[in-house]
PyMOL commands that place a pseudoatom at each C-alpha (Angstrom):
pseudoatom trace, name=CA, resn=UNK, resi=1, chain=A, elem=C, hetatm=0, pos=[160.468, 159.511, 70.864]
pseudoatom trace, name=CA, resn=UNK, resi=2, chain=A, elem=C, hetatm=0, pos=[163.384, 157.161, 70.025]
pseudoatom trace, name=CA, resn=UNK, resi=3, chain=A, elem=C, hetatm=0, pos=[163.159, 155.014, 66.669]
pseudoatom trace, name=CA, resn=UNK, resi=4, chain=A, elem=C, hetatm=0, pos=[161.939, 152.010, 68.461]
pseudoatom trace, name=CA, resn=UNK, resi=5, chain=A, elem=C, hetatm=0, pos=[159.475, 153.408, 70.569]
pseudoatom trace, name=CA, resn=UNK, resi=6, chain=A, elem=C, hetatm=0, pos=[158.276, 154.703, 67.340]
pseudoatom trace, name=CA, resn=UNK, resi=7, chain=A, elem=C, hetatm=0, pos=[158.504, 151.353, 65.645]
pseudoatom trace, name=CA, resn=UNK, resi=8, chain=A, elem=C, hetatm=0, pos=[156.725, 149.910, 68.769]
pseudoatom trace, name=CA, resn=UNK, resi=9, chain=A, elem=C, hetatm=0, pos=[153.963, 152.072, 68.332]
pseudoatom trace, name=CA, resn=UNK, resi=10, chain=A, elem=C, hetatm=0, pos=[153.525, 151.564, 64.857]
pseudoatom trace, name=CA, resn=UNK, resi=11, chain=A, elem=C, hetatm=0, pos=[153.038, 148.036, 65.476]
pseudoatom trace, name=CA, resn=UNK, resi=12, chain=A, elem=C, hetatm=0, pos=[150.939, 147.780, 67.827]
pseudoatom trace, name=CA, resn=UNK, resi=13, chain=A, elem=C, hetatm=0, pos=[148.235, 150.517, 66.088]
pseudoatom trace, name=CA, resn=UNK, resi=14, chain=A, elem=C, hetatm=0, pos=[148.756, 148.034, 63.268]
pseudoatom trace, name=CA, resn=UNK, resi=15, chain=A, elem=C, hetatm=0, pos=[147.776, 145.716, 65.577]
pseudoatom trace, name=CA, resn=UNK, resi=16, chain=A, elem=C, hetatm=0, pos=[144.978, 147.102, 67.299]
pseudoatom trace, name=CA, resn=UNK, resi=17, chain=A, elem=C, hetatm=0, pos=[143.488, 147.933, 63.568]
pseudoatom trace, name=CA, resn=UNK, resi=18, chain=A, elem=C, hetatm=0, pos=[143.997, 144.158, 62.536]
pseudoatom trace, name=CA, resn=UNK, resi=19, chain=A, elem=C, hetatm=0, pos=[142.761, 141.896, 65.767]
pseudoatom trace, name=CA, resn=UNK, resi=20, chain=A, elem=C, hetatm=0, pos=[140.017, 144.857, 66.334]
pseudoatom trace, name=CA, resn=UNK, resi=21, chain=A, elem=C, hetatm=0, pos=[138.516, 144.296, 62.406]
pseudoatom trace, name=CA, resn=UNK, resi=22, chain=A, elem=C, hetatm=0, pos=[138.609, 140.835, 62.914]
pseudoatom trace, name=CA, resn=UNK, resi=23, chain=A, elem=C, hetatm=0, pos=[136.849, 140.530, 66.361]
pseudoatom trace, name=CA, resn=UNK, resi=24, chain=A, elem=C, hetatm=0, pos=[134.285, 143.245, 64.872]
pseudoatom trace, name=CA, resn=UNK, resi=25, chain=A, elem=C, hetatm=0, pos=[133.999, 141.013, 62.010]
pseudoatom trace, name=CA, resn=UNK, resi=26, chain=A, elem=C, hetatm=0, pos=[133.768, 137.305, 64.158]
pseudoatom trace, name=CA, resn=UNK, resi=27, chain=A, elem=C, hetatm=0, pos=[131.241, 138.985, 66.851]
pseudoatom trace, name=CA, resn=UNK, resi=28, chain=A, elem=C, hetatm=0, pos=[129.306, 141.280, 64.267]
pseudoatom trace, name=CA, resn=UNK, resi=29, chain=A, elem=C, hetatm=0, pos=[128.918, 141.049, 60.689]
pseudoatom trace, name=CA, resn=UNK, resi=30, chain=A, elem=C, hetatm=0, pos=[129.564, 136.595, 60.468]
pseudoatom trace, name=CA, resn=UNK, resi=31, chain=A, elem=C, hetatm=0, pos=[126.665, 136.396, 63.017]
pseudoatom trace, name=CA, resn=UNK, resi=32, chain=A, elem=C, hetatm=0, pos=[124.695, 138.270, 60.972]
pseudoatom trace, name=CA, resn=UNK, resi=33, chain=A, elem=C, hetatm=0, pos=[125.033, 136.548, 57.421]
pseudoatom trace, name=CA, resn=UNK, resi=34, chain=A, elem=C, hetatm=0, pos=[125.186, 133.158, 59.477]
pseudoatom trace, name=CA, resn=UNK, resi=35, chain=A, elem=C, hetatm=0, pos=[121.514, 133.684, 60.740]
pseudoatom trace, name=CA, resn=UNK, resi=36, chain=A, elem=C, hetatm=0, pos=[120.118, 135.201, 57.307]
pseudoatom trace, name=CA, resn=UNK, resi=37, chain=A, elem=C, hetatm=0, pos=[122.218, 132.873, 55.166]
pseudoatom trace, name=CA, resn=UNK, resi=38, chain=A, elem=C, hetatm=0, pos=[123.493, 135.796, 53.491]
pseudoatom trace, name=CA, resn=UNK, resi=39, chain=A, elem=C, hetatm=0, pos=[127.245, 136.315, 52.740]
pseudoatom trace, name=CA, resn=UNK, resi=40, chain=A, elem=C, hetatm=0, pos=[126.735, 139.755, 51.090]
pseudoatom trace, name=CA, resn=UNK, resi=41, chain=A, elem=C, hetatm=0, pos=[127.237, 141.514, 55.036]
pseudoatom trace, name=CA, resn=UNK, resi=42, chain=A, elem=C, hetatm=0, pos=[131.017, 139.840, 55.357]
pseudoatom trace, name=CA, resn=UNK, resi=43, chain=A, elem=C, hetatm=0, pos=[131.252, 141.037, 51.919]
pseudoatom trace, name=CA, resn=UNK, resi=44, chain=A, elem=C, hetatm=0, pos=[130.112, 144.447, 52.480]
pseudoatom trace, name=CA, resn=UNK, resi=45, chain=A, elem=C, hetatm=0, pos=[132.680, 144.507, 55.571]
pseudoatom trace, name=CA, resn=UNK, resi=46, chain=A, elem=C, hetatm=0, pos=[135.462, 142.750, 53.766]
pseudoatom trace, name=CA, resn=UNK, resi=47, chain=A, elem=C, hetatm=0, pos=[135.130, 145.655, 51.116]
pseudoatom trace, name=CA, resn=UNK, resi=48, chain=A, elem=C, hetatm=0, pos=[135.692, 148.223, 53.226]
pseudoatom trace, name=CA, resn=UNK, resi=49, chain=A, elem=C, hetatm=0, pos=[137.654, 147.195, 55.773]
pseudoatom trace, name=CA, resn=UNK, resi=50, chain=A, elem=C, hetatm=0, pos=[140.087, 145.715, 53.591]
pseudoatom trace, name=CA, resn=UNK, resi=51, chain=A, elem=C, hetatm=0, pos=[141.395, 149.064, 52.354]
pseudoatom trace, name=CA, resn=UNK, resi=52, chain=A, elem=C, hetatm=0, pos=[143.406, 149.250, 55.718]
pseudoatom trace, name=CA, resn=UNK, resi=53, chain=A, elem=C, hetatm=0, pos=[143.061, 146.146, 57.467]
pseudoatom trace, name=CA, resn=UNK, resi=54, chain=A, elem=C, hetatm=0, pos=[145.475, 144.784, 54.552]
pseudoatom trace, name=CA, resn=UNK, resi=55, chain=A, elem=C, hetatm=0, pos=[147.658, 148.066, 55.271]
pseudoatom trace, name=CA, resn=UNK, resi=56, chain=A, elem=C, hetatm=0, pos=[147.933, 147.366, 58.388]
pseudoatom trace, name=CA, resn=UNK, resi=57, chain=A, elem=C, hetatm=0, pos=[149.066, 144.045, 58.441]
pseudoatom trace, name=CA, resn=UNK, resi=58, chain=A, elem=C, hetatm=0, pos=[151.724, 145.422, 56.555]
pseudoatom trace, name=CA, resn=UNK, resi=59, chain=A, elem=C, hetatm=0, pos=[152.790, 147.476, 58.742]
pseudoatom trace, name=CA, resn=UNK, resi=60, chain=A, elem=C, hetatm=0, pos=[152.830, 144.621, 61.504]
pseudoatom trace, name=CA, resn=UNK, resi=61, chain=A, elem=C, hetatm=0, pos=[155.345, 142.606, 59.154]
pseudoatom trace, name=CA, resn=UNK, resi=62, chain=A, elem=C, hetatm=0, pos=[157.647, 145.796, 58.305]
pseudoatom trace, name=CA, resn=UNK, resi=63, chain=A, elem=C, hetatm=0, pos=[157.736, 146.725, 61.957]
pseudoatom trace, name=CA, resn=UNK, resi=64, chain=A, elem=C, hetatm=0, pos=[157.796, 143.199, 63.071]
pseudoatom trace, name=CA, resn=UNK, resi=65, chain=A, elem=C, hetatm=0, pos=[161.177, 142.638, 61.069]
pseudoatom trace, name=CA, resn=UNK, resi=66, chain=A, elem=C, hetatm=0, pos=[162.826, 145.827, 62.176]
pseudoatom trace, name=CA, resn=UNK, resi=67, chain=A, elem=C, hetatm=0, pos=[162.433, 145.024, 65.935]
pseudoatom trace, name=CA, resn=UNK, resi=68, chain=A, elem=C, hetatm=0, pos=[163.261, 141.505, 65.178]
pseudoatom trace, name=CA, resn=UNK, resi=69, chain=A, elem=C, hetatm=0, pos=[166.541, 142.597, 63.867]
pseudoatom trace, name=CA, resn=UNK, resi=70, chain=A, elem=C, hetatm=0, pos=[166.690, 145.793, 66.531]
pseudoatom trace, name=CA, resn=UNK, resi=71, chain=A, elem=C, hetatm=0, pos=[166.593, 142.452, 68.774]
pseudoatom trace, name=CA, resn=UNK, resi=72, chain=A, elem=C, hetatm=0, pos=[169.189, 140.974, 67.115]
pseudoatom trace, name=CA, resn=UNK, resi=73, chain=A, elem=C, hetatm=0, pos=[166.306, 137.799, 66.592]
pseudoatom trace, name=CA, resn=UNK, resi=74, chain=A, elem=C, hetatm=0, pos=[167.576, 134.176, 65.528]
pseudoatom trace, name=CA, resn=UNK, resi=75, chain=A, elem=C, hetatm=0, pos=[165.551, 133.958, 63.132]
pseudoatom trace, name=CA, resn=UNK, resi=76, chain=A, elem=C, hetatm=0, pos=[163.836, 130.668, 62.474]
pseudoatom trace, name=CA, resn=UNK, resi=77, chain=A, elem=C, hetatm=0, pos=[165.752, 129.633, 65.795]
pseudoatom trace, name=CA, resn=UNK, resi=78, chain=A, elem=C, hetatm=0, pos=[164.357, 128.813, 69.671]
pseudoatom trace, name=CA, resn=UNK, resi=79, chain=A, elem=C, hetatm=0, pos=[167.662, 129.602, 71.331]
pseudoatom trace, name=CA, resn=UNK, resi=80, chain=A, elem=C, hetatm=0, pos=[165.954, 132.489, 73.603]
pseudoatom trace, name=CA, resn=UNK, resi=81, chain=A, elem=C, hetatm=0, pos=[162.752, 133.108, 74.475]
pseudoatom trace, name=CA, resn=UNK, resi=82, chain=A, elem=C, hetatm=0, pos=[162.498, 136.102, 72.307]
pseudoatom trace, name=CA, resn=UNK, resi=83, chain=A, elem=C, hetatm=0, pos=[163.351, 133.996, 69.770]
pseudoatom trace, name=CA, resn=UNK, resi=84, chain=A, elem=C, hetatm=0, pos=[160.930, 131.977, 70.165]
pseudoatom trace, name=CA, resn=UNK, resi=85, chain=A, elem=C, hetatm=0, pos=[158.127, 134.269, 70.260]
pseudoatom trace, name=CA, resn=UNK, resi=86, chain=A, elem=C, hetatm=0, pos=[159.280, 136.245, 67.189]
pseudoatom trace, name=CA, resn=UNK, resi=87, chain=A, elem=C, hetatm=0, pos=[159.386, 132.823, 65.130]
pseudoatom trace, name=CA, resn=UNK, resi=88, chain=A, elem=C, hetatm=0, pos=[155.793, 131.901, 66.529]
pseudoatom trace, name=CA, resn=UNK, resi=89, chain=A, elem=C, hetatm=0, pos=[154.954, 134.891, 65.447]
pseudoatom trace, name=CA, resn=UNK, resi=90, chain=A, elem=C, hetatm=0, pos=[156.295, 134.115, 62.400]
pseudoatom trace, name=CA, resn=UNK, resi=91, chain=A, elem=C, hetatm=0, pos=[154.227, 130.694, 61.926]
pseudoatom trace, name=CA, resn=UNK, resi=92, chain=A, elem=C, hetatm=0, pos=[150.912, 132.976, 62.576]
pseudoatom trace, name=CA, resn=UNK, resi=93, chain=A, elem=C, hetatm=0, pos=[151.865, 135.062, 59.742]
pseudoatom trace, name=CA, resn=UNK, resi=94, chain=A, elem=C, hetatm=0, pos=[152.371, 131.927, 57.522]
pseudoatom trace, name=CA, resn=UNK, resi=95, chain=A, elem=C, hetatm=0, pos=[149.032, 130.303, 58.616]
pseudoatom trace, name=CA, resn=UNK, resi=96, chain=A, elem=C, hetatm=0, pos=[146.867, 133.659, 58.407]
pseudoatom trace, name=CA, resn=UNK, resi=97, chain=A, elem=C, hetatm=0, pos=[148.647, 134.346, 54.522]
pseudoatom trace, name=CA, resn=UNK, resi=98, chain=A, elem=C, hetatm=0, pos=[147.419, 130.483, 53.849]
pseudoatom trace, name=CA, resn=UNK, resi=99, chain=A, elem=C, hetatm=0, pos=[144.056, 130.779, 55.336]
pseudoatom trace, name=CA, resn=UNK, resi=100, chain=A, elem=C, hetatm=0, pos=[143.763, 134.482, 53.642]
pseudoatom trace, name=CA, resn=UNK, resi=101, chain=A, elem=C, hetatm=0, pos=[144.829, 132.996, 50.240]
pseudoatom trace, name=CA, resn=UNK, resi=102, chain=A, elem=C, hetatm=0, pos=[142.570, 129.836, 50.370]
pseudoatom trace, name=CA, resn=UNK, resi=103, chain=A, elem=C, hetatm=0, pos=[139.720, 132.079, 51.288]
pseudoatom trace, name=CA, resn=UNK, resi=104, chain=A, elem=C, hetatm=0, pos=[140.144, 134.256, 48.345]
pseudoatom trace, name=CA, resn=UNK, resi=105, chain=A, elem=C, hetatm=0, pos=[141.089, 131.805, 45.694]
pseudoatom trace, name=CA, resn=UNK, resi=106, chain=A, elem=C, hetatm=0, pos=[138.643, 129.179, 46.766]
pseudoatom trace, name=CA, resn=UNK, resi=107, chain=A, elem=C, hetatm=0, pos=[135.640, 130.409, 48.707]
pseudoatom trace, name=CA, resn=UNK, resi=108, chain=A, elem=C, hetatm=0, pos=[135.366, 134.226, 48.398]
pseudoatom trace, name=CA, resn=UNK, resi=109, chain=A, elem=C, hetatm=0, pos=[134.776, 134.096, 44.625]
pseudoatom trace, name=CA, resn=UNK, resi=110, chain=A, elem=C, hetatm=0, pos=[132.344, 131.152, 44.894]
pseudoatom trace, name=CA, resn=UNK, resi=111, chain=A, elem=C, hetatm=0, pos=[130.564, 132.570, 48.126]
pseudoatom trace, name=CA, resn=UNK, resi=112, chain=A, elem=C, hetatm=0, pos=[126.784, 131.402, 48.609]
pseudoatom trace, name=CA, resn=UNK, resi=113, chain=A, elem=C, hetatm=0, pos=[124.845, 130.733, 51.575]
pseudoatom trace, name=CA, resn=UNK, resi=114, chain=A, elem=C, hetatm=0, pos=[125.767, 126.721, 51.120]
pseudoatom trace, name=CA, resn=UNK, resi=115, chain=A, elem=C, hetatm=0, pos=[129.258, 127.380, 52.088]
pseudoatom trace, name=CA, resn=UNK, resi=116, chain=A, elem=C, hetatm=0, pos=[129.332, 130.108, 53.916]
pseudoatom trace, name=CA, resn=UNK, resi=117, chain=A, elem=C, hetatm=0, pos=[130.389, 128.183, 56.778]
pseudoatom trace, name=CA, resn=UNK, resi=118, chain=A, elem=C, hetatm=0, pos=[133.320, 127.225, 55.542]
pseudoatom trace, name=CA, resn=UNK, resi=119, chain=A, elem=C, hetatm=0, pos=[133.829, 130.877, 55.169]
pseudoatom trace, name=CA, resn=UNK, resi=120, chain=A, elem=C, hetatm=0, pos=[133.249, 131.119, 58.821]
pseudoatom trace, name=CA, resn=UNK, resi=121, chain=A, elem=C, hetatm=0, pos=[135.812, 128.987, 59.949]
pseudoatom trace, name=CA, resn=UNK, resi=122, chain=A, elem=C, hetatm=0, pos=[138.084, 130.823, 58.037]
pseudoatom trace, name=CA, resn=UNK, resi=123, chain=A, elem=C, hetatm=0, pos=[137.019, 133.768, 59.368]
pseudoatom trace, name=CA, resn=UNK, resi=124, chain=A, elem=C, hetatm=0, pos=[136.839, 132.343, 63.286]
pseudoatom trace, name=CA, resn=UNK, resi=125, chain=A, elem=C, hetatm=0, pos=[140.753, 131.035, 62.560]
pseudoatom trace, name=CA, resn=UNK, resi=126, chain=A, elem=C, hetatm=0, pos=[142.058, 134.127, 61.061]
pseudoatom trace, name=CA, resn=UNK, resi=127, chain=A, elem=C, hetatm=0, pos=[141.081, 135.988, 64.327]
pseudoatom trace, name=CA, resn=UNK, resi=128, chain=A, elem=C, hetatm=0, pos=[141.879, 133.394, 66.727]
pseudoatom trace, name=CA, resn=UNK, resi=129, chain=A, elem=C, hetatm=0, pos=[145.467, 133.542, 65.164]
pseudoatom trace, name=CA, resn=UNK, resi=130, chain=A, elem=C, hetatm=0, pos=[144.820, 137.557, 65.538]
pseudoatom trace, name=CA, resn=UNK, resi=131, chain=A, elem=C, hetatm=0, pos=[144.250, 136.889, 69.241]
pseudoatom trace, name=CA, resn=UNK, resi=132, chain=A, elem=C, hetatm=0, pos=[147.438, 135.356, 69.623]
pseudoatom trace, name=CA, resn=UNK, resi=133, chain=A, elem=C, hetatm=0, pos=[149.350, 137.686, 67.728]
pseudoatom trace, name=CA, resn=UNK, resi=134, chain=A, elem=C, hetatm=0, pos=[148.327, 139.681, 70.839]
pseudoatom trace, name=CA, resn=UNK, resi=135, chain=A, elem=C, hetatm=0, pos=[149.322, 137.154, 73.373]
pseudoatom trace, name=CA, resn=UNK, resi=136, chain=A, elem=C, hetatm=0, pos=[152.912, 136.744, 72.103]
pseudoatom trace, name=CA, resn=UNK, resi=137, chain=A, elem=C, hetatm=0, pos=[153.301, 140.373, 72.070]
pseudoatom trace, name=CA, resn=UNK, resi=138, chain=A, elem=C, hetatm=0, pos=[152.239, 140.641, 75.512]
pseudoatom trace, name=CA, resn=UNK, resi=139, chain=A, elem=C, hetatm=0, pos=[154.381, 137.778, 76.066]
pseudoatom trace, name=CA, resn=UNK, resi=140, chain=A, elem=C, hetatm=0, pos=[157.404, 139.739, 74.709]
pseudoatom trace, name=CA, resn=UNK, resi=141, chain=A, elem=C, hetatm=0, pos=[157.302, 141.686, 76.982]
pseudoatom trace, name=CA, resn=UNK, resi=142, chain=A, elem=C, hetatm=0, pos=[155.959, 140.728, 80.152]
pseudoatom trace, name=CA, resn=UNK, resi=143, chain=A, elem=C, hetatm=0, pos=[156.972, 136.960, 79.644]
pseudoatom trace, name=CA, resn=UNK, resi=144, chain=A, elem=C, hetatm=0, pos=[155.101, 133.952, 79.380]
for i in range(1, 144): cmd.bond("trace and resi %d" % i, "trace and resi %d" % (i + 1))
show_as sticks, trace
zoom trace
C-alpha cells in the first residue's frame, strides 16, 4: 500500500468513526432525552464516545493536511476545484470547533431539560456539517 493510499484510508475510517457517532447520536440517543426531557442519555453517549470520536477527528485534520499538501492544495484559495473543496472543508472544521466549543463552554456544563434543545441544535448542526464532510470527499473525487 503506497503512503497515500494509506493516508486515504486513515481518513476516511476517521471519518466513518466521526459522521457514524454523530448520526448514532442525532437518530438515537437526542431522540431519546428529547422525549423524556432528560439530557443524562447524550451525556452518557458523549462520555463514551468521546474517547475516540475526538481521536478521530484528529486524525481527519492530520490526514486532511497531508493530502492537502500531497495535492499541492492552495490553501485558503478557489483557483481549482480541489481547492475549493479542501478549503470548504476547511470552513466545516472551523464551524464544527465553534459549535463544539460553544457547546462545552456554554451549554454542556449548564445542561437541564430547559435547554436541552439548544443542545439539540448543536447536536443536529455538528452532524449535518459531518454529512457534508462526506459529500466533499465524495466530491473530491468523483466531482461535483
Amino acid at each position: 500500500m503506497t503512503y497515500i493510499k494509506f493516508i486515504v484510508f486513515l481518513h476516511i475510517l476517521g471519518g466513518c468513526v466521526w459522521v457514524g457517532g454523530h448520526l448514532i447520536l442525532l437518530l438515537r440517543y437526542l431522540p431519546q432525552s428529547l422525549k423524556t426531557k432528560d439530557p443524562s442519555h447524550i451525556l452518557r453517549f458523549e462520555e463514551k464516545y468521546e474517547k475516540i470520536g475526538i481521536p478521530a477527528l484528529i486524525v481527519q485534520v492530520i490526514t486532511g493536511v497531508l493530502l492537502g499538501f500531497s495535492y499541492h492544495i492552495n490553501w485558503f484559495g478557489f483557483n481549482s476545484p480541489a481547492d475549493v473543496v479542501v478549503n470548504l472543508k476547511l470552513i466545516l472544521l472551523l464551524a464544527t470547533v465553534g459549535l463544539a466549543v460553544h457547546a462545552r463552554l456554554f451549554i454542556i456544563p449548564k445542561l437541564n431539560e430547559k435547554n436541552l434543545m439548544r443542545l439539540a441544535w448543536h447536536i443536529a448542526a455538528v452532524t449535518l456539517l459531518a454529512v457534508c464532510f462526506v459529500y466533499l470527499g465524495v466530491s473530491f473525487r468523483m466531482g461535483f
